[in-house]
C-alpha positions as CSV (number, residue, x, y, z in Angstrom):
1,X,9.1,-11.0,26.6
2,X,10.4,-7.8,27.5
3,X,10.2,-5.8,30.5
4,X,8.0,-3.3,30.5
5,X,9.5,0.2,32.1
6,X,7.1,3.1,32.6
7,X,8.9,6.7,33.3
8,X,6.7,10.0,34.3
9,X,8.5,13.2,33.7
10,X,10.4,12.1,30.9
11,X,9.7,15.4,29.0
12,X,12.7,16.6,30.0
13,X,16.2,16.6,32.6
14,X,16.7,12.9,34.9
15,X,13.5,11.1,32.8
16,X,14.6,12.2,29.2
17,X,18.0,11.0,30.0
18,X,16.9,7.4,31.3
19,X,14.2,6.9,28.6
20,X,16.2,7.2,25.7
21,X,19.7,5.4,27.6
22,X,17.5,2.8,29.0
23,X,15.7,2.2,25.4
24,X,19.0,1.5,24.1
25,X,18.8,-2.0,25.4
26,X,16.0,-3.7,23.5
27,X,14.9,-6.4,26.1
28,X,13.4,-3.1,27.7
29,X,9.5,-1.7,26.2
30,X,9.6,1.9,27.6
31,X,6.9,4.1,28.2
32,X,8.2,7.7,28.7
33,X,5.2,10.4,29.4
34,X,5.4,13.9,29.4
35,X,2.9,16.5,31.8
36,X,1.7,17.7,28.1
37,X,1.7,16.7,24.6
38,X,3.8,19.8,23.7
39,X,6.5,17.9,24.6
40,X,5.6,14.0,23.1
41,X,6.8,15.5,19.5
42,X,10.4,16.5,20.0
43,X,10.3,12.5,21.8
44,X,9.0,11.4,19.0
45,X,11.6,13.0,16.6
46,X,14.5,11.8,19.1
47,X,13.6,8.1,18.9
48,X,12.9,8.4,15.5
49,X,16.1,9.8,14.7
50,X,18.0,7.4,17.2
51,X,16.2,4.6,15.5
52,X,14.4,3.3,18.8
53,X,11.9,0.6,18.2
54,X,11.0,-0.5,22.2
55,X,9.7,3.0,23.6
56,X,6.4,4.8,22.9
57,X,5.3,8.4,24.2
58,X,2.0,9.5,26.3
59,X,0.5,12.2,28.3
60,X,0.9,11.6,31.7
61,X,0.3,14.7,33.8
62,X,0.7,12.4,37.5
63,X,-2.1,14.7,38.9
64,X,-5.0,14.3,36.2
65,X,-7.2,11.2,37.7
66,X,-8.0,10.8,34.0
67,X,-4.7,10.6,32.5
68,X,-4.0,8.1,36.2
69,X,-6.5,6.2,34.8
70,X,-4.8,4.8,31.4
71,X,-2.2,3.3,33.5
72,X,-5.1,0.8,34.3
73,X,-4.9,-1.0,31.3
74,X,-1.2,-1.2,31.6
75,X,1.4,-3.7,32.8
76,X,4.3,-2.7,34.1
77,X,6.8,-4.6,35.1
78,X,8.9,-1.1,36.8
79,X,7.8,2.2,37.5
80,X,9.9,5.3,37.6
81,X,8.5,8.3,39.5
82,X,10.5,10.9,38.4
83,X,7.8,14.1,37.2
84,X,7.9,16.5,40.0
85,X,8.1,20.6,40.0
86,X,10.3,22.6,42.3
87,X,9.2,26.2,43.6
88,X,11.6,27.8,45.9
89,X,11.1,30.4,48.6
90,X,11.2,31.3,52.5
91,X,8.8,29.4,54.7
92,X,7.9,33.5,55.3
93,X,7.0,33.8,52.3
94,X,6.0,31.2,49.8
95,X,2.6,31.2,48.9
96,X,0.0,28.0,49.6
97,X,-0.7,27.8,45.9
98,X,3.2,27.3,45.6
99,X,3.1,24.9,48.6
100,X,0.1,23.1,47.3
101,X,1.6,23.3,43.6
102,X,4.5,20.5,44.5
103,X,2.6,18.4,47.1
104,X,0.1,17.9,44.4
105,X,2.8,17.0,41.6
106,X,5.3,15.4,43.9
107,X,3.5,13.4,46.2
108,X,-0.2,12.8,45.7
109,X,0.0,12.5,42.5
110,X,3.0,10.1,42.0
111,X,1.5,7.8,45.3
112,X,-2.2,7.9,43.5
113,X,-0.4,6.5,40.2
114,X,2.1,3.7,42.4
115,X,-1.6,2.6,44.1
116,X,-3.0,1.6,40.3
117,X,0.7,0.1,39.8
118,X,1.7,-1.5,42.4
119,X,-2.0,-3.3,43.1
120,X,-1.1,-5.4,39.8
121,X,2.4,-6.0,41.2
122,X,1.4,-7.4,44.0
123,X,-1.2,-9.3,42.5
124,X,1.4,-11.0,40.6
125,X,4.0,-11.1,43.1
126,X,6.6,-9.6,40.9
127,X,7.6,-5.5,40.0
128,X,9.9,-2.9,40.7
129,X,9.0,1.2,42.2
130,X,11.4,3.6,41.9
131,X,11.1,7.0,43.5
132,X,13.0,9.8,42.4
133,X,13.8,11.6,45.7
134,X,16.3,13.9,46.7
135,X,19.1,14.6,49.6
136,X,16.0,17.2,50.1
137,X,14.0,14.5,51.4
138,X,16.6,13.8,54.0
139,X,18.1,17.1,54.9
140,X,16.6,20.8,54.3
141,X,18.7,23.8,53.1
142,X,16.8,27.4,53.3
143,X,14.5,28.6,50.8
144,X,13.6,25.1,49.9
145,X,11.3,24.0,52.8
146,X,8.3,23.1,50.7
147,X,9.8,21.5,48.2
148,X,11.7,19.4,50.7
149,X,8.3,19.0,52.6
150,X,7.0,17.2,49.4
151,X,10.7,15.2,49.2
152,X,10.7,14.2,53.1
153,X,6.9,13.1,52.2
154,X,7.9,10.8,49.1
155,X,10.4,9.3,51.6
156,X,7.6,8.3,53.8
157,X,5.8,7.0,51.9
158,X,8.4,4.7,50.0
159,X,10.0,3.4,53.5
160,X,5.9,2.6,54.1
161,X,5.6,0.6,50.7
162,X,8.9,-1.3,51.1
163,X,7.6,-2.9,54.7
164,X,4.0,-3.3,53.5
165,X,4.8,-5.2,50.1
166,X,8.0,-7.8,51.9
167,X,5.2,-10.5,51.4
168,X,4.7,-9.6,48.1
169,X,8.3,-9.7,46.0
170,X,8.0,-6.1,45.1
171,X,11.0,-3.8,45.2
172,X,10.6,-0.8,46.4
173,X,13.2,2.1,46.5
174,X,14.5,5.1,46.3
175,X,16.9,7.8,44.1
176,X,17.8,11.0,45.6
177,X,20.2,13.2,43.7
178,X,21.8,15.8,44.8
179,X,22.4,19.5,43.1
180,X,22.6,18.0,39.2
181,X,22.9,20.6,36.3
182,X,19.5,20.1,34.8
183,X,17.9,23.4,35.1
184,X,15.3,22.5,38.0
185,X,17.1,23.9,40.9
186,X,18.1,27.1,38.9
187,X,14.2,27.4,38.0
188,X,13.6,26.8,41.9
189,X,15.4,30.2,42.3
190,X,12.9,31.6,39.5
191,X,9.7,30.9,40.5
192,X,8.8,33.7,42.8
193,X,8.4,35.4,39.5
194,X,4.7,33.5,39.5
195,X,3.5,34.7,43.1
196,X,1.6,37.5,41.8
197,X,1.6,41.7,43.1
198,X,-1.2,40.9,45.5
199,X,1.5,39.1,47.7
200,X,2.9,40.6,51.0
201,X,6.3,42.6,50.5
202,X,8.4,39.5,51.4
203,X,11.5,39.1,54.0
204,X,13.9,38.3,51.1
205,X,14.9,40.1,47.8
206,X,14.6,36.6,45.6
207,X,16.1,38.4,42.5
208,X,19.6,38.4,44.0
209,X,19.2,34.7,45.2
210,X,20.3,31.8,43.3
211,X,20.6,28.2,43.8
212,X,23.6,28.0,46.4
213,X,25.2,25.1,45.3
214,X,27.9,23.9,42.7
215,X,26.0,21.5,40.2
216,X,26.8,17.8,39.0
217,X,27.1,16.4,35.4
218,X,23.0,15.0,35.3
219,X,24.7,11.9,33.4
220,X,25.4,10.5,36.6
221,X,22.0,10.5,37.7
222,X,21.2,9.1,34.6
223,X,23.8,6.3,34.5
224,X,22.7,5.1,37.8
225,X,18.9,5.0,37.3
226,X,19.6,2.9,34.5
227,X,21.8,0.6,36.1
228,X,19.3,0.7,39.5
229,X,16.6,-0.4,37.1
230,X,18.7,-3.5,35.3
231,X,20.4,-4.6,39.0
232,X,19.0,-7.5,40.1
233,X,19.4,-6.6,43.9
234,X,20.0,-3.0,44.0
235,X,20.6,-0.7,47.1
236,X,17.1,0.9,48.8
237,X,18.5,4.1,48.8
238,X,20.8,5.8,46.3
239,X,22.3,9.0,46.9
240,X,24.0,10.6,44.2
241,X,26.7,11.7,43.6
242,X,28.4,9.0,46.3
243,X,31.0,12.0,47.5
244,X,28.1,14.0,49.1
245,X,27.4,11.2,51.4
246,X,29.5,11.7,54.4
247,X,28.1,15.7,54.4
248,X,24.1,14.3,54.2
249,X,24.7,12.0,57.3
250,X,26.6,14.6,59.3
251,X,23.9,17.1,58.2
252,X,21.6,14.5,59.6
253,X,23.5,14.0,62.8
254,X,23.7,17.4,63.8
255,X,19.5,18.1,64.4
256,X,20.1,15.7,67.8
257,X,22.4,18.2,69.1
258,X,21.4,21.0,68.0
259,X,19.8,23.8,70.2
260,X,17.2,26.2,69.7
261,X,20.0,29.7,70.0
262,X,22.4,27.9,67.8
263,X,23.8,30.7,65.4
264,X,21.0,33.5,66.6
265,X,22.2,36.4,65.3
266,X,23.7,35.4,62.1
267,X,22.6,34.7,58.0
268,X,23.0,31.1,57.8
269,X,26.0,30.2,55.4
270,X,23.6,28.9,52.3
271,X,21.6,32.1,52.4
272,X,24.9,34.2,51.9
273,X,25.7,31.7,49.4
274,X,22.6,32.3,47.7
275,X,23.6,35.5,47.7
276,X,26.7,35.1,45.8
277,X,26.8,32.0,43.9
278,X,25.7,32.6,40.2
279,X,23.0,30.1,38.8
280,X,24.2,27.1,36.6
281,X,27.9,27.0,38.4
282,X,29.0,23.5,37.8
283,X,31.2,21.5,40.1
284,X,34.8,22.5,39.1
């Protein structure tokens, strides 16, 4: 019997990527769903043309109780939550929509869909949950703070899942990439486009701000999701790529000393960054 993989946000980036790699082992069924059926056809034409038997195509749009609901009627033997939105901008100025906007997509959503899921896993004692994090659920870089808000959130409630379902033989764990070439941090730096005229004149000019980091090949991402998913023991937390490590945990060790008059005065050394870099730059 095969093992039945369910993937949301696989319109596009990390989920595209692991659909079709993963569906190119056939003791895998995959269902890859998209936030709209606009984008199931160019899926459909992609298997088709890759000749892929073992994975089907739905709407899934994580924070529609209706479309939550099909998963029901579903087994699934691992679930991938990797749909989520990004929408940049200063804690001074981001708007709630924009706030509400990702809490809605990347956390109540995905943890109303794991509920449906993961009640049948432990009912069987068996099953796998993946999260799709980020480093910005463990450390918070300017201009980002809700999006990391909705990340630091996801980590929550993943660490909470792992200790509740020990009794229960379900893995629970988590993926958090770091800057990856995929177009979503790039669109971050866009989406003060959407705020609207009726806005307060806000603290920073966003058109001259861009993502201020060098990006990763996405195929590492990719690689390892696939590999997380097939391991039969696999780490609880996988950041990616490995070399950025030592920087999250120092990152991390620094808020214990910190003090509240560190670098008063001066523009923090990602927001002149973000005033610099150009969008897309890859990793040299």
């Amino acid at each position: 019997m095969s093992i039945r993989v369910l993937i949301t946000g696989a319109g596009s980036g990390f989920g595209r990527g692991i659909a079709f790699g993963l569906a190119q082992d056939s003791r895998y069924s995959i269902i890859a769903t998209t936030q709209d059926y606009a984008q199931i056809f160019s899926l459909e034409q992609e298997a088709k043309k890759r000749g892929l038997k073992n994975i089907e195509f739905d709407k899934l749009n994580v924070t529609s109780p209706d479309d939550r609901s099909k998963v029901e009627g579903w087994d699934i033997d691992v679930l991938l939550n990797n749909a989520g939105i990004s929408e940049g901008g200063s804690v001074l100025d981001i708007p709630a929509k924009a706030i509400n906007a990702q809490l809605q997509t990347n956390v109540i959503g995905p943890v109303a869909l794991t509920q449906i899921v993961a009640r049948k896993m432990v009912a069987r004692k068996s099953g796998r949950i993946i999260f799709m994090s980020s480093v910005a659920g463990l450390t918070v870089d300017p201009f980002s703070g809700a999006y990391s808000a909705s990340k630091h959130a996801v980590e929550a409630f993943a660490e909470a899942l792992y200790k509740e379902t020990r009794p229960y033989n379900v893995d629970v764990l988590t993926i958090n990439p770091g800057p990856f070439l995929t177009g979503f941090n790039d669109r971050m730096f866009e989406s003060h486009r959407n705020w609207g005229s009726d806005m307060p004149k806000p603290v920073f000019d966003y058109a001259k701000l861009s993502f201020p980091h060098e990006q990763y090949d996405p195929q590492i991402v990719i690689d390892k999701a696939i590999a997380i998913i097939k391991d039969e023991n696999p780490m609880y937390r996988n950041v990616l790529p490995q070399s950025i490590i030592d920087d999250q945990q120092s990152q991390l060790a620094d808020i214990w000393t910190r003090k509240a008059k560190d670098g008063a005065g001066a523009t923090n050394e990602l927001v002149t960054k973000a005033e610099e870099i150009a969008p897309e730059t890859p990793v040299a």
